[in-house]
Steps between C-alpha positions, in 0.01 A plus 500: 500500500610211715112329534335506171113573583286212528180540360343763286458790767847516628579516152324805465596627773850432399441704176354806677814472710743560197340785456715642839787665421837565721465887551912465458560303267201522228423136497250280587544354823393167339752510286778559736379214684354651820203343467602124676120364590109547442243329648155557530249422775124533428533858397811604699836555266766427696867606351825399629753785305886635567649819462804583284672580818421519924524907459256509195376849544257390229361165727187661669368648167580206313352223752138758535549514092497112512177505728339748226528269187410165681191686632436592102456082463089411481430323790804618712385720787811492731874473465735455751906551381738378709890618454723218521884475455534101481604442227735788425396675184773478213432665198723261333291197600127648577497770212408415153715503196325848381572645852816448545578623169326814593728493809807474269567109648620260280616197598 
C-alpha cells in the first residue's frame, strides 16, 4: 500500500481489504500492492486501487469485491473505488516480500 491508513477505521478497512484476493493470481490484492490509498469521510470508504494489468479480466469483480469488505467495516456505509494507473503498479516495488516470492520474484 502506497498511503498507510490514518486512523483506526481505514485501518480496518484496510484489513477487510486483504481479505480480496486476485481471482488470477491467488493473492491478496493488498499484498501485491494494488491497494495505493484509503480515506474515509464520515461514513463513506473511499479506495483508490490498480489492477495487475489495463486488460485485467479479473478488474470489475475485484474492484465490486473491494466495495464488499470495506462495507463489512462498522460504521462504513458506502464505498466508492476508483481504478487508477498513476503510479504504474510494479510487483517488484508495490508487492511485499511474501508476494513476490509467491510470484517466483527475487530480486
Amino acid at each position: 500500500m502506497l498511503e498507510a491508513p490514518t486512523n483506526e477505521l481505514e485501518e480496518q478497512i484496510y484489513e477487510e481489504v486483504k481479505k480480496v484476493e486476485d481471482p488470477e493470481i491467488g493473492i491478496s490484492i493488498a499484498e501485491l500492492g494494488l491497494i495505493y490509498r484509503i480515506k474515509v469521510e464520515g461514513t463513506k470508504a473511499k479506495i483508490d486501487m490498480t489492477y495487475t494489468s489495463m486488460a485485467c479480466p479479473a478488474g470489475p469483480q475485484m474492484k465490486q469485491s473491494v466495495v464488499d469488505h470495506a462495507l463489512r467495516v462498522d460504521g462504513i456505509t458506502d464505498a466508492e473505488v476508483e481504478v487508477v494507473w498513476t503510479p504504474k503498479w510494479d510487483p517488484r516495488e508495490m508487492a511485499s516480500e511474501e508476494a513476490k516470492m509467491d510470484m517466483g520474484i527475487f530480486d
